[in-house]
ZADO-1210 file (C-alpha; in nm, 4 decimals, padded with zeros to 6 digits):
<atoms>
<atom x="-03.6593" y="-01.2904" z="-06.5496" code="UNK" pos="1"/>
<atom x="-03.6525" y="-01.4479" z="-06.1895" code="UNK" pos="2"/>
<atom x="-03.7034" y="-01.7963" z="-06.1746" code="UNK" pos="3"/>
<atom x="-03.7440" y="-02.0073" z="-05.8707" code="UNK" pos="4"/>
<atom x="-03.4993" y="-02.3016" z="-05.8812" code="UNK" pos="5"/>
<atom x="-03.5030" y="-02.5639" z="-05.5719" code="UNK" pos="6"/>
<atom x="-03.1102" y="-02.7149" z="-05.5468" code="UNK" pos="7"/>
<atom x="-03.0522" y="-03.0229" z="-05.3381" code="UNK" pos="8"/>
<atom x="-02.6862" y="-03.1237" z="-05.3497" code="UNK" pos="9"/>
<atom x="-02.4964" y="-03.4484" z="-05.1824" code="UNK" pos="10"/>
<atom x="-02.2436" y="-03.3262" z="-04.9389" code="UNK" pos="11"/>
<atom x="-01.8931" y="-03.3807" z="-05.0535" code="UNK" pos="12"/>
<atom x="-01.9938" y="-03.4049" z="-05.4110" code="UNK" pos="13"/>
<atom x="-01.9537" y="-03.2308" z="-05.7277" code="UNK" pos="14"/>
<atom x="-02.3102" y="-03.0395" z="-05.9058" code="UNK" pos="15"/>
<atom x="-02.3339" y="-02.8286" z="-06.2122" code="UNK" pos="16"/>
<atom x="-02.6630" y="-02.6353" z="-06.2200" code="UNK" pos="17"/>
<atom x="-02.7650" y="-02.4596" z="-06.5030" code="UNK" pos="18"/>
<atom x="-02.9334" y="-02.1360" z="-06.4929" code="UNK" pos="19"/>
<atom x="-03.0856" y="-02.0296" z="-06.8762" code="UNK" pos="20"/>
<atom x="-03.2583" y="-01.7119" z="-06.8739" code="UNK" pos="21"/>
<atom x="-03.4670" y="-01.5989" z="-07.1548" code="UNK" pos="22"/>
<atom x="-03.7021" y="-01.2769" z="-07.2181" code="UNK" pos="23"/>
<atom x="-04.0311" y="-01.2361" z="-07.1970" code="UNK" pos="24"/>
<atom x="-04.1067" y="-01.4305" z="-07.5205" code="UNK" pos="25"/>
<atom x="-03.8958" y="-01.6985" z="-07.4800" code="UNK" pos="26"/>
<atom x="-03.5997" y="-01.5957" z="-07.6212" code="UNK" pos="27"/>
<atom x="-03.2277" y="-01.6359" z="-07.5715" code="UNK" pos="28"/>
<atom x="-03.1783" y="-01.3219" z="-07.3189" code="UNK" pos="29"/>
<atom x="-02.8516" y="-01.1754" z="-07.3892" code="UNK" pos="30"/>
<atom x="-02.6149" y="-01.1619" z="-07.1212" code="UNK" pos="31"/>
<atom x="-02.2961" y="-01.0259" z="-07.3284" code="UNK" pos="32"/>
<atom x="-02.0895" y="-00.8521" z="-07.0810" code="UNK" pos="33"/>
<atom x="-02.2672" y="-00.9184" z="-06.7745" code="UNK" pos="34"/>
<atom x="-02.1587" y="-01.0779" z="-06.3997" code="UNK" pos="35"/>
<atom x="-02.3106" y="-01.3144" z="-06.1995" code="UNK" pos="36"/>
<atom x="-02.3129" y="-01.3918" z="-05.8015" code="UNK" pos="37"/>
<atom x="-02.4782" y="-01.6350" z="-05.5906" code="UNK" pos="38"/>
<atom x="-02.4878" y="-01.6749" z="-05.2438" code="UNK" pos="39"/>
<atom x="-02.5815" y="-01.9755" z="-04.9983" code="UNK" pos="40"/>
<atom x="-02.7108" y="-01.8259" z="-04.6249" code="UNK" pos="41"/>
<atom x="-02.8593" y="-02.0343" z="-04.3475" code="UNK" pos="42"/>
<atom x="-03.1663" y="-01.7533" z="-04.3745" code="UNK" pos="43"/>
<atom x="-03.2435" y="-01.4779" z="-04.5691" code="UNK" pos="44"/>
<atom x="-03.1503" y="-01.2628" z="-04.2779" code="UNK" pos="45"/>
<atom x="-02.8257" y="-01.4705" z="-04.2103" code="UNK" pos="46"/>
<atom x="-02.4775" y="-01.2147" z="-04.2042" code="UNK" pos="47"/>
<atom x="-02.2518" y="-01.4478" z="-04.2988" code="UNK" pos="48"/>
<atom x="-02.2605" y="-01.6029" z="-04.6873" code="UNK" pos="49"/>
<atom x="-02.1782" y="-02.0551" z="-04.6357" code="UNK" pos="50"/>
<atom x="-02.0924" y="-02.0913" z="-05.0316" code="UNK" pos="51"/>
<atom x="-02.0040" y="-01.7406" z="-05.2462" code="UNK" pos="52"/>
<atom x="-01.9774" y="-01.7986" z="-05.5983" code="UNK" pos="53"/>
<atom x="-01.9183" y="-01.5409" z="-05.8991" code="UNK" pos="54"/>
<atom x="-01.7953" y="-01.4950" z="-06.2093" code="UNK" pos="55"/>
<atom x="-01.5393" y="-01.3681" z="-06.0431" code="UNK" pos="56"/>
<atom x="-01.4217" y="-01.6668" z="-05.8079" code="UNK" pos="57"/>
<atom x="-01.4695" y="-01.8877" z="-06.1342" code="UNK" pos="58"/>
<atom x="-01.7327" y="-02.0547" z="-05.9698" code="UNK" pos="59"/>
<atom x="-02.0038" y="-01.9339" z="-06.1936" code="UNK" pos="60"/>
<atom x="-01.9564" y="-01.8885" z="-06.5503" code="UNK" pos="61"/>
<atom x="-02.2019" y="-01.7244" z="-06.8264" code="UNK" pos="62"/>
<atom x="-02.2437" y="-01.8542" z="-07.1555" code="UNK" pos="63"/>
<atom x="-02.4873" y="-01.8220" z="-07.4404" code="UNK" pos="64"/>
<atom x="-02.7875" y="-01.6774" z="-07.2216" code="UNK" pos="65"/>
<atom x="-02.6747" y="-01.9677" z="-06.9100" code="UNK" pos="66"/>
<atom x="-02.5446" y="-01.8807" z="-06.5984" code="UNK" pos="67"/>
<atom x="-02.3155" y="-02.2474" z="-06.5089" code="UNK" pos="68"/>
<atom x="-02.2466" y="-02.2845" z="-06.1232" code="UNK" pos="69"/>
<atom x="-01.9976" y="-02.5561" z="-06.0531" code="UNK" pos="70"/>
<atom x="-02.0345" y="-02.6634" z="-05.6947" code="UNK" pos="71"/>
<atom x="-01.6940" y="-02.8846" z="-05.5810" code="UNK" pos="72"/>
<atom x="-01.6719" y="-03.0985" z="-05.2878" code="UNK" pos="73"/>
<atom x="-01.4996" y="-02.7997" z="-05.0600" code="UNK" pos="74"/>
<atom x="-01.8205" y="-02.6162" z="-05.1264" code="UNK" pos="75"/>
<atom x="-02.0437" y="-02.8493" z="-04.9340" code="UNK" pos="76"/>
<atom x="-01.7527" y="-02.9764" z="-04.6747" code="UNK" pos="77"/>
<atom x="-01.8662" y="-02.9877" z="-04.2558" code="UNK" pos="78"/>
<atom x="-01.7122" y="-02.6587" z="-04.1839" code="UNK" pos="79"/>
<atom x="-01.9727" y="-02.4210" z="-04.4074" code="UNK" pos="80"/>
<atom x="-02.2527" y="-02.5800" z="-04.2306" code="UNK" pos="81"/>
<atom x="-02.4192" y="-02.5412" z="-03.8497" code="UNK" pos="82"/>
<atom x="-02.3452" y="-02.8801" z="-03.6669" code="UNK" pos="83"/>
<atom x="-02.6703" y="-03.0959" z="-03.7103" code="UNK" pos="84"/>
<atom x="-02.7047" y="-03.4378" z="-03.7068" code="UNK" pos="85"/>
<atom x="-02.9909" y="-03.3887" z="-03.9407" code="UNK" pos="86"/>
<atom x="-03.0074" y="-03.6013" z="-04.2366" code="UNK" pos="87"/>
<atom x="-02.9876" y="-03.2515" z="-04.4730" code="UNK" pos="88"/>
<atom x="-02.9656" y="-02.9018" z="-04.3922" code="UNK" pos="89"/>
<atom x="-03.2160" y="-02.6388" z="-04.6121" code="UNK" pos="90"/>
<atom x="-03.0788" y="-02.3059" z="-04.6220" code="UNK" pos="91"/>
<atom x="-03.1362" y="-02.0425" z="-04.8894" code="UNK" pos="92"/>
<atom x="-02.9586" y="-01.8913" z="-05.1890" code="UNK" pos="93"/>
<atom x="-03.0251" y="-01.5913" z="-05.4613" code="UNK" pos="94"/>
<atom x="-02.8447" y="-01.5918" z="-05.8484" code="UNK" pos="95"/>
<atom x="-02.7948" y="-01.1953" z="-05.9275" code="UNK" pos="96"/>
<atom x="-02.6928" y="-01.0754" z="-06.2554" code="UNK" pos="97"/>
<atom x="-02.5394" y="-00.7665" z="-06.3009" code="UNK" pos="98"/>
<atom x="-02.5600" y="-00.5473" z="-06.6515" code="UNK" pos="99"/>
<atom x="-02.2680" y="-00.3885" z="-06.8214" code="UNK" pos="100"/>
<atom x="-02.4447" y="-00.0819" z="-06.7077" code="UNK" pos="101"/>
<atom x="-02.4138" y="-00.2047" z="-06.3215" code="UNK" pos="102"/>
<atom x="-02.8118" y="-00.3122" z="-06.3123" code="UNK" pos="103"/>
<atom x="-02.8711" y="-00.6080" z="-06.0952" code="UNK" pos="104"/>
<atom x="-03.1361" y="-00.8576" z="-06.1240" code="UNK" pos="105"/>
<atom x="-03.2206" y="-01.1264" z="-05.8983" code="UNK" pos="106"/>
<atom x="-03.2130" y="-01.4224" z="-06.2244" code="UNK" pos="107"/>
<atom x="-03.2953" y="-01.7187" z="-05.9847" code="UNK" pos="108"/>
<atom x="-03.3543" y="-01.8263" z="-05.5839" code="UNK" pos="109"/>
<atom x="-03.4968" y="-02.0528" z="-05.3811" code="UNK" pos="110"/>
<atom x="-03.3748" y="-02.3228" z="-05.1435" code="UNK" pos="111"/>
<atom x="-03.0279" y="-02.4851" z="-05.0741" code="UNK" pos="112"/>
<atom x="-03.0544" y="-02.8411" z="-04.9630" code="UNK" pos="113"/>
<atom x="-02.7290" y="-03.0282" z="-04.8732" code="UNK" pos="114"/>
<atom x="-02.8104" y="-03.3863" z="-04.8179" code="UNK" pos="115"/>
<atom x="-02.5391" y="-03.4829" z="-04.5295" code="UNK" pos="116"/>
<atom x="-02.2689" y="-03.7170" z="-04.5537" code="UNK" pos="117"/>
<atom x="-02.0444" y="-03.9970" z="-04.3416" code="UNK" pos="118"/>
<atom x="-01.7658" y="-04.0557" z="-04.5759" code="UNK" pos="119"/>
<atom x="-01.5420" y="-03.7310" z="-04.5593" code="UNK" pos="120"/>
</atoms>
């Protein structure tokens, strides 16, 4: 069910990614009932989350076998992100799903580009 997903997103702006999982043999997997959360850390061994989203926060959102996550401006804005004058930043995140039944499963990862902006 994991999938590796590279995001790249333009600071200050607005992304939808969409995360469909499916079984084995392709099909729809059912997520009926189940929570998401995804977290953005400079490294995997980072203590302090830049971007938490969850069904919970509204920021993710599940929906015939999808997990949505709407990334707003505020998400991305200078104060989430170590001072660089780098042209992006590549940090990492993880998508977990969690059953009815309070199973988790890692559903998606990989890395968390913000592409850095002058207009604020």
């Amino acid at each position: 069910m994991a999938a590796t997903l590279n995001i790249s997103v333009d600071q200050g702006s607005n992304l939808t990614v969409n995360f469909p999982l499916t079984n084995a043999d392709g099909s729809t997997f059912d997520l009926t009932g189940y929570s998401a959360r995804a977290q953005v850390r400079q490294t995997f061994g980072a203590s302090t989350a830049l971007v938490d989203a969850s069904t919970t926060n509204a920021k993710l959102s599940i929906a015939s076998g999808t997990v949505t996550w709407q990334l707003v401006p505020a998400d991305t804005a200078n104060e989430h992100f170590p001072a660089a004058d780098d042209a992006s930043i590549d940090l990492v995140y993880d998508l977990k799903v969690t059953s009815p039944g309070g199973q988790v499963y890692t559903a998606a990862s990989g890395t968390f580009s913000v592409n850095r902006a002058v207009t604020r």
